[in-house]
N, C-alpha and C positions, 0 to 999 in steps of 0.2 A: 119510321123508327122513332119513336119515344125520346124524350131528350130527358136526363136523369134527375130525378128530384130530392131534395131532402128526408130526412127520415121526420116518420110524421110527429116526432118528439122535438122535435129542431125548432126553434121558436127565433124567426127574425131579430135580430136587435133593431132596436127603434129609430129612427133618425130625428132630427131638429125637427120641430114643426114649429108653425106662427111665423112671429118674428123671427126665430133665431133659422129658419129655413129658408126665408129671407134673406139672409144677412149671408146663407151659405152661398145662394143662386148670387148676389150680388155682386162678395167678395170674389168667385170665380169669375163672373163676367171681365169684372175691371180688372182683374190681374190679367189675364189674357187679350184683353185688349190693349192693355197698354206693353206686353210684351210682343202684341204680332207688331204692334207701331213700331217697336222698336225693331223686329224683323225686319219688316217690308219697309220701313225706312229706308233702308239702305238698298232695296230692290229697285226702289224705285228711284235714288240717287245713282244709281248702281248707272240704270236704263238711260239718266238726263244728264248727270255730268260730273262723276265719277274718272270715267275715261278721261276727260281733259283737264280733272285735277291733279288724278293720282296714277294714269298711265297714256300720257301724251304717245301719239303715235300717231307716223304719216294719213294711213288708213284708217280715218274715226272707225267704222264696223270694227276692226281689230282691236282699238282700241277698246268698243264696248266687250268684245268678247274677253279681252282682261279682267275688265272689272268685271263680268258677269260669272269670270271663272272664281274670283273671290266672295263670289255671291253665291256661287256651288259649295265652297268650304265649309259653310255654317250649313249647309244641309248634310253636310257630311259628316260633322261636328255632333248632329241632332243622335243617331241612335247611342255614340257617346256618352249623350248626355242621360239618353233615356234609360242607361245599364246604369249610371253614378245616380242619377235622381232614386231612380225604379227602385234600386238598392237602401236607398236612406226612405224611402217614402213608406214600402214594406217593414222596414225596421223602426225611424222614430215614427214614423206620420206623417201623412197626407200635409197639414197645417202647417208644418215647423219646415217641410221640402219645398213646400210654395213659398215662403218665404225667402228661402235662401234662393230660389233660380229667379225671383224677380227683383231682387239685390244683386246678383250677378250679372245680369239681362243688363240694368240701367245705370252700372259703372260701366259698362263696354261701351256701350251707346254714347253715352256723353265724353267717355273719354274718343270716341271715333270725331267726335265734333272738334277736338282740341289739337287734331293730327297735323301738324305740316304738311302743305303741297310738295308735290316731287320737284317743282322748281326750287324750293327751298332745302331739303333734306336730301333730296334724290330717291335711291331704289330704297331707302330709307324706311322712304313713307307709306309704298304699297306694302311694305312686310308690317310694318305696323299694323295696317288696315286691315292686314288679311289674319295677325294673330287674335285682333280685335273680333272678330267676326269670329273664327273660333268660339270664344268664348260666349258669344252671343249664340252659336248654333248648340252647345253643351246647357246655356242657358233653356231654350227653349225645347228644348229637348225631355227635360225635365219637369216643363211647363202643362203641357196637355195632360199628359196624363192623371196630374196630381188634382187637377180644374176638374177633369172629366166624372173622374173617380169620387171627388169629392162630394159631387151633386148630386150621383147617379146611389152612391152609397145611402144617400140619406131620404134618396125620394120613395114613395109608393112603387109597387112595381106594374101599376098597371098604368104611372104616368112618368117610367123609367126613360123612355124614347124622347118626351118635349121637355122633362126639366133638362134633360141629360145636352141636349140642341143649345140651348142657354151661352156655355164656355164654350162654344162652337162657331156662336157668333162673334168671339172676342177677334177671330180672324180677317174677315171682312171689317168690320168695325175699327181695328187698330189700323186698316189699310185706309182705312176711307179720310179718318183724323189722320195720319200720316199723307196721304195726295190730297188732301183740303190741304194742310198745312204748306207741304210744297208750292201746291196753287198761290194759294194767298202771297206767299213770301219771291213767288215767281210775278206774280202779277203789280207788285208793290216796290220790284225795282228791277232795274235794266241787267240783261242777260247779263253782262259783266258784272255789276254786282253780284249775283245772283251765284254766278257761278267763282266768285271770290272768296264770299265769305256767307253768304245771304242763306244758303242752305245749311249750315253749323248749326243757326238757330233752331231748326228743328229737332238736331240731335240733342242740344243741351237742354233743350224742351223736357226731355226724358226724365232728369233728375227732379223735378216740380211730380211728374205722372207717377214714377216710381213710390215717391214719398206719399203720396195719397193710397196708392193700392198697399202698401204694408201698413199704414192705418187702419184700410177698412177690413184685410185680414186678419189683424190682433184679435177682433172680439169673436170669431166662425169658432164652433164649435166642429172637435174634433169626429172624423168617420165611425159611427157606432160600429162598421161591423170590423176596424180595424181594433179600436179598443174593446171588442170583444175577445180578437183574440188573444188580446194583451190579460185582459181577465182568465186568462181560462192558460195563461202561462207561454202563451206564443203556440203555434202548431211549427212541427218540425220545419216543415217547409219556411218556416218565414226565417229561419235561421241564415239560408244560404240562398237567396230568393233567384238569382240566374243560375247558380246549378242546375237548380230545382225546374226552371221555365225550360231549361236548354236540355235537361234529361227526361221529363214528363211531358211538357206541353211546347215541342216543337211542332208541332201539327198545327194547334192555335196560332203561333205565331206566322207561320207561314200562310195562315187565311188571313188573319189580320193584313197582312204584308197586302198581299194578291188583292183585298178586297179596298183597301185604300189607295191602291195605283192608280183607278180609275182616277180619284176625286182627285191628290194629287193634281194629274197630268191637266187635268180641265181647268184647275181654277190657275195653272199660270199660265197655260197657253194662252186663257181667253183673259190676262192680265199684263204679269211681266213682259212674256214673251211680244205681246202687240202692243205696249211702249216703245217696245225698242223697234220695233215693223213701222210704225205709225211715221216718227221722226225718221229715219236712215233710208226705208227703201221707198215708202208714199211720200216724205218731204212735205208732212203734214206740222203743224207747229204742235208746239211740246204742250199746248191743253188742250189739244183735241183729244188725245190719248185720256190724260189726265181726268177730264170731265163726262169722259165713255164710260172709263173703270169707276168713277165717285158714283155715275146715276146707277150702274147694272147693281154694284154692291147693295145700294137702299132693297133692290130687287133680293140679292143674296141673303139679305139677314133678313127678311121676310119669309124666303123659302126653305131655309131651314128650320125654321120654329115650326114651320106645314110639314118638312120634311119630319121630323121628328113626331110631330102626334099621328102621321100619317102610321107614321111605323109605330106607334100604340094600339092602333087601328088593325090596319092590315098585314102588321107585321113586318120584320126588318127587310128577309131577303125579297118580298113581293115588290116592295119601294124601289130597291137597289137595282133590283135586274131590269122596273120597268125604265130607270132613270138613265140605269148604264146604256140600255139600248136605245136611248135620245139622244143622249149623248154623244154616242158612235156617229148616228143620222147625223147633229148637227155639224159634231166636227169637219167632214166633208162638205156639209151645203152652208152651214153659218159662217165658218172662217171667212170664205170666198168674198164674202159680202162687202166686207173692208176693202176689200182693194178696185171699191169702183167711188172711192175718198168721198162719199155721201155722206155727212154728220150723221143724218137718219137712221142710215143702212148702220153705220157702225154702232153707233148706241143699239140697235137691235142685235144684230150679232154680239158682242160682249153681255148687253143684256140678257138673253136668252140663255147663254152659255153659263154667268153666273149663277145664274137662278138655278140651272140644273145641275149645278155644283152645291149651290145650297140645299136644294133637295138631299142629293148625293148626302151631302155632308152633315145636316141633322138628322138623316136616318140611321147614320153610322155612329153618332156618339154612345148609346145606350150595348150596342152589338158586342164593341171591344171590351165592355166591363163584363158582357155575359159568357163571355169565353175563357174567365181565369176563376181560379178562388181566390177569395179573398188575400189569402197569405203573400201570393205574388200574382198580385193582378195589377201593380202600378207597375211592376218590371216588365211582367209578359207583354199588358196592351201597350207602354212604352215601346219596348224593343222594334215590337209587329207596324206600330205604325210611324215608326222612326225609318221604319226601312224602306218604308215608301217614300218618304220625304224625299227620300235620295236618288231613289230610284226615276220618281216621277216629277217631283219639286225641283231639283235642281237638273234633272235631263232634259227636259222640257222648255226652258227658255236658253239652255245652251246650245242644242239641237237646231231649235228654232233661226236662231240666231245665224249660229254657220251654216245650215240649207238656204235661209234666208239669200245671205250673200254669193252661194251657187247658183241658185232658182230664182231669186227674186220672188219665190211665190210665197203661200200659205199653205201649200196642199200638202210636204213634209209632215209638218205639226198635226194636219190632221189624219195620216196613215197613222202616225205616234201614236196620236188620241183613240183612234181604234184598237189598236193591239193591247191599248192601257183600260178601255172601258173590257175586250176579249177577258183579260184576268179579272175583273173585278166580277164577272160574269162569273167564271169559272167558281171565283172562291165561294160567291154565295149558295152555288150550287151543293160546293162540298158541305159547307158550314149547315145548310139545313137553317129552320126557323128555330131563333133563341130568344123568341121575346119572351114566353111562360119559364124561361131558365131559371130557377132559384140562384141567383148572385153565392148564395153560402153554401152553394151544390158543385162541389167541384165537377169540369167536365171530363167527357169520357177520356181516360189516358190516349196516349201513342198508340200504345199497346192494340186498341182496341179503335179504328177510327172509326168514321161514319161513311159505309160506301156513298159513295155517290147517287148509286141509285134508291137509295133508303132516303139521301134527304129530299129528291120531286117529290 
């Protein structure tokens, strides 16, 4: 089945080229990197010593799953934010919405570093923590989509799938400067410092990171085809842009949804969730984890830029379904690997696993903008892959977590990991190939889907 094109009078709007396209792919990289740092910050404080600042309890695993469940709230947080950003990013713009969610991202963050211990404040401190993180997941929420959009809007469309990979990297990259920084600051003083005061500095770190990424977005020019439609007086839809997504384009939303579970569920099973595996049930010290997850990522933000031109190449859903069905394999036979406490075997397994999330995940950046028009395409591809966050980002090292301390295994995580790679399978099937998509073509309504058997 044909996927629907512009009318042949429709003349693309232009995007930044040279330097000033430059300065687009840049400004998105570091703002998104420096707001998953300020995510996965706290994931990974979350994992090390979170529990024994901010929820002392007989049973340390109990105690991690406290903090872990206030590490779910921000992904809860996320489609939130993707309806409040989605909304402002369709109406002023892409530029002026990025702005405001990585000013909101890095007061949370540094005010998280200023929180009182619950020896000091008491039940005080975890509700702090846990409104803080809110605000961090409303933050980020807001984040991807406006990074994604903005790059994807402005590039060539026959090289929409590797610039689009670019703010994709900001995930892995803000994780890796976030557990670098842990490291350093873990390795530089004695666990009791360390777990006094020694980790704040990372969070107040943020306010330095922050200020540098709204400097280098000031100069990014704006989405040509959002101020197209600002020229031409708004199209109706961008009036009310989730009305609009939630009464035309539930369908999209819901591949969106299905087709990001996979990635999702992979990159914290083979991250968060074995921090906390690594320390609680192996009784491995806290950088052995730490120094698995730094090397697999170099691996991850390399396979996503492959991922991504791949899908220029071969197209989005050929990449997806071969990556989701690796992924499936590994989850069962790579997990395993950890638990025979090999350094070797572990950096291979999290290695492996990142990397086919990086795949996963560069070939997916360019897909969620070909599934919306322009008018609400930062609400739609927000909402769709906010709902994965949730579904897969935060069920995944909770899950983990508590089978963990039933099973003591890894096999849990990876039954998860299969049923989560099954849907990402499923969506791509429904979704059909959308790399020849015209971005300014809207796609086919509710009304009217794409059987399934129309997109093999």
């Amino acid at each position: 089945m044909s996927e629907p094109t512009a009318p042949a009078s429709a003349k693309a709007p232009t995007g930044a080229t040279g330097r000033g396209f430059a300065r687009v792919v840049g400004a998105a990289l570091a703002g998104t990197t420096i707001e998953f740092y300020d995510f996965f910050l706290y994931g990974s404080a979350a994992a090390l010593v979170f529990h024994k600042v901010f929820f002392p309890a007989g049973d340390p695993v109990i105690g991690i799953l406290l903090a872990l469940a206030t590490y779910a709230v921000g992904f809860l947080a996320r489609p939130v934010g993707g309806i409040l950003f989605g909304h402002l990013g369709d109406r002023i713009g892409r530029k002026k919405t990025l702005s405001l969610s990585l000013a909101l991202m890095g007061g949370a963050t540094v005010l998280m570093g200023l929180v009182p211990s619950y020896d000091s404040i008491g039940v005080v401190a975890p509700i702090l923590l846990t409104l803080l993180r809110l605000v961090q997941g409303v933050a980020l929420g807001g984040e991807w989509g406006g990074a994604i959009l903005l790059v994807t809007e402005h590039s060539p469309k026959h090289r929409r799938g590797f610039w689009g990979a670019w703010p994709q990297t900001g995930g892995p990259l803000g994780n890796m400067v976030a557990t670098a920084v842990l490291a350093v600051l873990g390795m530089s003083m004695t666990d009791a410092e360390f777990e006094s005061w020694g980790w704040r500095i990372a969070f107040l770190l943020s306010a330095v990171l922050v200020l540098i990424g709204l400097w280098l977005r000031r100069a990014v020019e704006e989405s040509p085809q959002w101020l197209a439609l600002q020229d031409n007086g708004r199209s109706h839809e961008g009036h009310a842009p989730l009305k609009t997504v939630l009464r035309d384009h539930k369908r999209q939303v819901t591949i969106a949804a299905l087709a990001n579970l996979g990635e999702k569920a992979a990159y914290y099973s083979f991250s968060i969730f074995l921090l906390s595996y690594f320390s609680e049930q192996l009784g491995l010290p806290k950088s052995t984890g730490l120094i698995a997850v730094a090397i697999g990522s170099v691996f991850q933000v390399a396979a996503m830029l492959v991922g991504g031109h791949l899908s220029d190449r071969l197209g989005r859903k050929k990449v997806n379904l071969t990556v989701a069905a690796l992924l499936l394999v590994w989850g069962l036979v790579g997990l395993p690997l950890v638990d025979t406490k090999e350094m070797g075997l572990i950096v291979l397994a999290v290695s492996v696993g990142l990397a086919l999330h990086g795949l996963m995940c560069g070939s997916q950046a360019a897909f969620f903008s070909e599934l919306f028009p322009s008018a609400v395409r930062y609400t739609g591809a927000s909402l769709g892959y906010q709902i994965a966050t949730v579904l897969g980002g935060s069920a995944a090292p909770l899950l983990g977590v508590a089978l963990m301390r039933q099973t003591g295994s890894t096999w849990p995580v990876g039954v998860f990991l299969v049923a989560a790679q099954l849907c990402t399978i499923s969506a791509f099937l429904w979704a059909g190939e959308t790399k020849d998509r015209d971005p300014d073509a809207a796609p086919t309504p509710d009304a009217a889907p794409v059987p399934v058997a129309g997109a093999l």
